[in-house]
C-alpha positions in Angstrom: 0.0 0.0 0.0 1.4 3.3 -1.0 0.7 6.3 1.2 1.4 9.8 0.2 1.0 12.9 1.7 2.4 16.3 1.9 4.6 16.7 5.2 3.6 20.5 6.3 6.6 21.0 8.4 9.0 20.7 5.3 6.9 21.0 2.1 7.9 17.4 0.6 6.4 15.1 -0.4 6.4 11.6 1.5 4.6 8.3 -0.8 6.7 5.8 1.1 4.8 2.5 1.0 4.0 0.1 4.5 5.8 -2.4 2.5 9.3 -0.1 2.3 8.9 0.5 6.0 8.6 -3.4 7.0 11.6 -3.8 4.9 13.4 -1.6 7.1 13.2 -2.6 10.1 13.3 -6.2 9.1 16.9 -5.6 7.9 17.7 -3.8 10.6 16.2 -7.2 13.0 18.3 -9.2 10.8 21.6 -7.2 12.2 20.1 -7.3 15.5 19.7 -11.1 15.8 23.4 -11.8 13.9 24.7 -9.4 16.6 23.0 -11.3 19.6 21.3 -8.2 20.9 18.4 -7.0 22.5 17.4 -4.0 21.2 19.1 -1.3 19.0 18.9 2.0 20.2 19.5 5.1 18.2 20.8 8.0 19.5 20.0 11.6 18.0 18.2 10.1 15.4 18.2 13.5 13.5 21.6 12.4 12.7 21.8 10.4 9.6 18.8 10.1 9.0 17.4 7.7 10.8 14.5 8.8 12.4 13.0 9.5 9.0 14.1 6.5 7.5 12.8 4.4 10.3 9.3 6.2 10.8 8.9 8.2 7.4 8.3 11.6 9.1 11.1 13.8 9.8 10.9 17.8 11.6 13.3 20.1 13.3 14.1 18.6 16.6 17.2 19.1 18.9 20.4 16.9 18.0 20.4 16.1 21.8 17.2 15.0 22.3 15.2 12.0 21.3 15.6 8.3 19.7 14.6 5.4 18.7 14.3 1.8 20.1 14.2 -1.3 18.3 13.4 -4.9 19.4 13.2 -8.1 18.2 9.7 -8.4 17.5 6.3 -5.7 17.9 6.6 -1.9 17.3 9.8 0.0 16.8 9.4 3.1 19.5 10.0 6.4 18.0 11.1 8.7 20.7 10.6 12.8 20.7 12.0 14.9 23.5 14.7 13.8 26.0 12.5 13.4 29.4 13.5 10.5 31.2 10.8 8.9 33.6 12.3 6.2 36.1 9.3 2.9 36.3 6.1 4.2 38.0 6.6 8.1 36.7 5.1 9.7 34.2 6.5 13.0 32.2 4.1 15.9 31.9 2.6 15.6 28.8 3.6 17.7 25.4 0.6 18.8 23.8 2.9 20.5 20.8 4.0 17.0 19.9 0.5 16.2 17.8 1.4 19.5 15.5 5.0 18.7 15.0 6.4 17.0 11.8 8.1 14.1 13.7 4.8 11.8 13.6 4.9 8.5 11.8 1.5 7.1 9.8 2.9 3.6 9.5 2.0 0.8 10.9 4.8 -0.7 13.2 5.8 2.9 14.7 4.7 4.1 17.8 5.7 7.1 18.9 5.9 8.3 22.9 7.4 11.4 24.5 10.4 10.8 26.1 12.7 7.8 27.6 10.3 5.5 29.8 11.8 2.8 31.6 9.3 0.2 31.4 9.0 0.9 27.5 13.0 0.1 26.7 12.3 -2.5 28.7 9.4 -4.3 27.1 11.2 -3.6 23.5 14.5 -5.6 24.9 12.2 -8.2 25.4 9.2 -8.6 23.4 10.1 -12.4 22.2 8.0 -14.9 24.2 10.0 -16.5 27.1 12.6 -13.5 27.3 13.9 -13.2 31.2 12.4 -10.4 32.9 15.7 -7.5 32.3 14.9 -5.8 35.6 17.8 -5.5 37.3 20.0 -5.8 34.5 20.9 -8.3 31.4 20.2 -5.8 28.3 22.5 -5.9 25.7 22.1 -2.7 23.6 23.4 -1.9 20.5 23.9 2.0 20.0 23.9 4.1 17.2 25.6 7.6 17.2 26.6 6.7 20.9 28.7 9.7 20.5 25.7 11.9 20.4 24.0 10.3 24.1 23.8 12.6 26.7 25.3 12.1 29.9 22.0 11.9 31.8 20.5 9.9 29.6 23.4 7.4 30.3 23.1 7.7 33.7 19.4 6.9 33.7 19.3 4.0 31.6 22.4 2.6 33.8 20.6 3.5 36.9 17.4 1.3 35.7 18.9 -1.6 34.2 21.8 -2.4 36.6 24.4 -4.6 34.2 23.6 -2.7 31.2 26.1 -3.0 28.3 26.3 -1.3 25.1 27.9 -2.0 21.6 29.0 0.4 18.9 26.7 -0.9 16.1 27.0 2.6 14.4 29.0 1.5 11.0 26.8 -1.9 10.9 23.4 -0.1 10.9 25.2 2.5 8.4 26.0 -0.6 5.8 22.4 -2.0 6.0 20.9 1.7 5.5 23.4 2.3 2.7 22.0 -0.6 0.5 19.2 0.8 -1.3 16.2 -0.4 -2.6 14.0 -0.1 -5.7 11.8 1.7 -4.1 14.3 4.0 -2.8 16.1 4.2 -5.8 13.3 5.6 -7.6 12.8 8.1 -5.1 16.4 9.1 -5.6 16.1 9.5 -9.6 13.3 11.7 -9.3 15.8 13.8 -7.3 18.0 13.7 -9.8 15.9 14.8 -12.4 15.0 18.1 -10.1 18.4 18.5 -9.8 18.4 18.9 -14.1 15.9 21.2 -13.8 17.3 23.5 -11.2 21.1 23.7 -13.3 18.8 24.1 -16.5 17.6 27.0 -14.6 21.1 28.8 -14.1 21.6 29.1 -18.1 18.9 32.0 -17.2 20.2 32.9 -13.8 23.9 33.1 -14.2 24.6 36.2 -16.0 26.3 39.5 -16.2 25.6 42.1 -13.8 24.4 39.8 -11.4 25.4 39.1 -8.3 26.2 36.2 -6.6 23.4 36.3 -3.8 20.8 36.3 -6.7 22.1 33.0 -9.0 21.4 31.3 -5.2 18.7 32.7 -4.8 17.5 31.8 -8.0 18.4 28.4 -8.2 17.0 27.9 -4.5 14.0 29.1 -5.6 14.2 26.9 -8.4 14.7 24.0 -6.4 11.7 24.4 -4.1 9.2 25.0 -6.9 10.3 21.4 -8.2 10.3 19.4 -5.4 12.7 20.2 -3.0 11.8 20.7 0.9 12.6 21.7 4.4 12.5 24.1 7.6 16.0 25.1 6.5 17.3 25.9 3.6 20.3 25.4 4.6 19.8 21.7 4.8 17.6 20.9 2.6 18.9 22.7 -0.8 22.7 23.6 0.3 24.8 25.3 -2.2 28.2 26.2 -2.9 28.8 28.8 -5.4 32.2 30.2 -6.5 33.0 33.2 -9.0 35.9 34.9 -10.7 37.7 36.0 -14.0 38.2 32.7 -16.2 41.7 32.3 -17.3 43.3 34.1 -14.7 45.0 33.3 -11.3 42.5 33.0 -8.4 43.1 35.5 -6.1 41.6 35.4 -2.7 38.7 38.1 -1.7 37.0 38.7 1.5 33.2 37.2 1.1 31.2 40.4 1.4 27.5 40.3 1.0 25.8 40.2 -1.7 28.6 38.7 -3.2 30.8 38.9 -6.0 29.1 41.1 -9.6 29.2 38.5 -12.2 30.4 40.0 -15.6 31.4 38.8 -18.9 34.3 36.8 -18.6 34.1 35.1 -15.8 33.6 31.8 -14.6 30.8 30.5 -12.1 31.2 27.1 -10.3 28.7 25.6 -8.7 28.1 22.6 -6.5 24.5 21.8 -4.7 22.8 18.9 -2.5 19.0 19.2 -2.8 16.1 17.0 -0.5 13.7 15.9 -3.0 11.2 13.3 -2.2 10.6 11.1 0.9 13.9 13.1 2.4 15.9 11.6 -0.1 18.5 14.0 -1.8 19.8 14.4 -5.0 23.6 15.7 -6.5 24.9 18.0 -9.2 28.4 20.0 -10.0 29.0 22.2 -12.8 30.9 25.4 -13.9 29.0 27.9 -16.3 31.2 30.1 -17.9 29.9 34.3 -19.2 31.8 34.0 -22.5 34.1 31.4 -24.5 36.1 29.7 -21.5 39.1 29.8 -21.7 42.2 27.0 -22.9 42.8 26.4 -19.1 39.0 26.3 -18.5 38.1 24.0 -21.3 41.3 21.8 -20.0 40.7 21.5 -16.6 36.8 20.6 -17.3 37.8 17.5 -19.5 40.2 16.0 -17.1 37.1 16.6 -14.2 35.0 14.5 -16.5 37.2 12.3 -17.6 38.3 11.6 -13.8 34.4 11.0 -12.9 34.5 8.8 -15.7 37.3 6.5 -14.5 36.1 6.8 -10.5 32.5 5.8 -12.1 33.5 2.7 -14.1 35.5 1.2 -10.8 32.0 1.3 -8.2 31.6 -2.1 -8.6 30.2 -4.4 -5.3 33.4 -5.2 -3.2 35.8 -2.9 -4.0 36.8 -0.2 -1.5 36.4 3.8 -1.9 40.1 4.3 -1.1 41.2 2.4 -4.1 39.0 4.2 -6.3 40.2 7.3 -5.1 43.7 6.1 -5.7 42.8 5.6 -9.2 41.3 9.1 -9.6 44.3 10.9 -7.6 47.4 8.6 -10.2 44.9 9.8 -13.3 45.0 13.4 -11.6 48.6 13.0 -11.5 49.4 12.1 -14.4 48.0 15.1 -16.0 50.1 17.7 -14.1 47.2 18.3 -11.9 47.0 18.4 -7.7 45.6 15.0 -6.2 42.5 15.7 -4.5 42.7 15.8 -0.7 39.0 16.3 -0.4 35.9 13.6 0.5 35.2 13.6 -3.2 33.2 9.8 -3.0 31.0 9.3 -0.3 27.5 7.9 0.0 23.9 9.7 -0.8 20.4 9.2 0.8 19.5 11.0 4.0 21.9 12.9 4.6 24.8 14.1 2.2 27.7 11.9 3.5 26.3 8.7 4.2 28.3 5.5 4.7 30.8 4.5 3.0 32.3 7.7 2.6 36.0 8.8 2.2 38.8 9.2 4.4 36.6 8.3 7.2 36.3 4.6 9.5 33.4 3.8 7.0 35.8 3.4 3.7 36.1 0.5 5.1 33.2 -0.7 3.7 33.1 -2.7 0.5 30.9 -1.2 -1.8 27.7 -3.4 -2.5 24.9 -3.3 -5.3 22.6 -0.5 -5.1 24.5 2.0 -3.2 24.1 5.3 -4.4 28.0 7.3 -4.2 28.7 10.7 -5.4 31.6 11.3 -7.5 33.2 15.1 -7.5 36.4 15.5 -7.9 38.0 18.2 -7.9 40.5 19.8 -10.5 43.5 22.2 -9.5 46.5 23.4 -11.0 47.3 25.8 -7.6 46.9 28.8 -9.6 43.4 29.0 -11.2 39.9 28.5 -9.2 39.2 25.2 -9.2 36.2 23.0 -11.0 34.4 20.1 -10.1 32.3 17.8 -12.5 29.7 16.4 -9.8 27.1 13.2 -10.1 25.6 10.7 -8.3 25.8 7.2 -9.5 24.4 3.7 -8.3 27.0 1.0 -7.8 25.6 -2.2 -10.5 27.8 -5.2 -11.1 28.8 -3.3 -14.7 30.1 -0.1 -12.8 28.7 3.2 -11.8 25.3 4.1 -13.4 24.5 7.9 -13.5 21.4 8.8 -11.9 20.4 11.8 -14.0 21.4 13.2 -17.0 22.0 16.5 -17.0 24.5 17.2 -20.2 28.2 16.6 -18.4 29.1 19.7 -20.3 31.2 23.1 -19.4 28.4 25.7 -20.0 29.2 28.3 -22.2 26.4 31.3 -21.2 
């Protein structure tokens, strides 16, 4: 059964089916069981992702606050605020909480206000024939432990005496980083908002402009075709960089509104934009007021030609470190700088999910139907930088390019 709805809090919209949910958190079961735990407890759920890929609803809420509990069997618990109620006391109740964009409408979510002891404990042991855990005997596996409050550690060591806690945080990351059709499709439909937003700078980006207005412009675009959030800053973040092609960047002091675009120059842009069901989408490309120049035109070939060869190496098993080695020797080889910079990393929920680059989670081997972006970047130390920017889903044959926006330098 597909579902959709317009969440009011962001302005996206959400068609998740039931069916996608249950797939969820029967992966994320799976892990629990091959891990020998009782429950899975994610911390700041805000961060990654997770609370709106676990419960389909997502809203501004406090990093420090909240979470979510998952057992072996019944309801995952979806939790909002960071009260924490011992057995026998109950938390004043939050009446905001029903007007809030943190509420689920799928079956297998229920969603309370604050930590209750008796809950976490009846979600560690909701199998038939489970020992009673008062007193102790949970084994928890935590998610973005470094986000749990000191309090909140406190408490739940206070009410289950014998408590222990495993980092699960890279495990849950590889399931989540899998995607499926369903997801997938989501994902392509941000891609192709994403073509329509760059379409929208041939207009935007032009002389006598100024920088603050091609953002503007190309935010604007972005939430008239499907993108969505309480911040703009999260939900359509952009990068845009300006100058005289051909020459030697020179650093300037960013003043508002930003740089005057004139004839000549050169403007680069890079931009992550939520689309539907939270999911985002990718694009990098430089537009140039004018012919580019030799240098331009140069360093733009080797960016897609470096893309090109990072793209045909995401195949399942092999590791983001070696495909950045492969990008950095080609990078080499034509007299440009190797790129120091998380230029492959994962897509979904947030902008650098798991596996991503110079971080623990390159660890990872890459696995069918991960979605990775590919931007490198192109430098010569003297002229501004470019950066040719897709994302891409790993098959068996290699990368596959989720939209198609033309991998061209723009001449305006």
């Amino acid at each position: 059964m597909n579902t959709v709805f317009i969440d009011t809090s962001t302005g996206r919209l959400q068609n998740l089916s039931q069916e996608e949910i249950d797939r969820r958190i029967r992966s994320v079961r799976e892990l629990l069981t091959a891990e020998g735990l009782d429950l899975i407890f994610v911390v700041n759920p805000a961060c990654g992702g997770y609370r709106c890929w676990f419960t389909g609803a997502s809203g501004p809420e406090r990093a420090s606050e909240g979470g979510i509990l998952i057992g072996r069997s019944g309801d995952i618990v979806s939790v909002m605020g960071g009260g924490l109620a011992p057995r026998g006391v109950r938390l004043p109740e939050n009446y905001s909480q029903g007007v809030t964009g943190g509420n689920s409408i799928y079956r297998g979510v229920t969603e309370i206000e604050g930590f209750y002891a008796e809950v976490i404990e009846d979600v560690a042991r909701q199998e038939p024939g489970d020992a009673d855990m008062e007193g102790g005997g949970i084994r928890a596996g935590i998610v973005n432990g470094e986000w749990m409050r000191a309090d909140l550690l406190d408490f739940l060591r206070e009410q289950f005496d014998g408590i222990t806690f495993e980092d699960i945080t890279e495990k849950l990351a590889a399931v989540k980083a899998v995607k499926s059709e369903e997801e997938l499709a989501s994902m392509r439909e941000a891609a192709r908002m994403m073509d329509k937003v760059f379409a929208s700078a041939c207009v935007s980006v032009r002389p006598q402009v100024y920088e603050r207005d091609i953002v503007n412009d190309m935010r604007y675009a972005a939430y008239q075709t499907g993108c969505g959030g309480p911040d703009y800053l999260e939900s359509a973040k952009l990068r845009l960089i300006s100058g005289t092609d051909g020459v030697p960047a020179e650093e300037e002091e960013p003043v508002w509104p930003g740089r005057l675009v004139t004839e000549g120059d050169r403007v680069d842009i890079r931009m992550y934009c939520m689309g539907t069901n939270s999911l985002y989408g990718m694009l990098a490309r430089s537009y140039t007021v004018g012919e580019p120049s030799e240098q331009t035109k140069a360093m733009w070939e080797t960016a897609r030609k470096a893309q090109q060869i990072a793209a045909a190496a995401l195949v399942p098993g092999v590791l983001l470190r070696d495909v950045a080695r492969l990008v950095n020797e080609f990078l080499d080889s034509r007299g440009y700088q190797r790129d120091p910079h998380t230029f492959l990393h994962g897509l979904g929920y947030v902008v650098g999910e798991a596996p991503l680059l110079y971080h623990p989670s390159e660890e990872l081997p890459l696995a069918k139907n991960m979605v990775i972006v590919i931007e490198p970047t192109v430098s010569d130390g003297v002229h501004q930088p470019l950066c040719c920017g897709d994302a891409f889903v790993v098959t068996p044959e290699g990368g596959k390019r989720l939209g198609t926006f033309p991998q061209e330098l723009i001449r305006l």
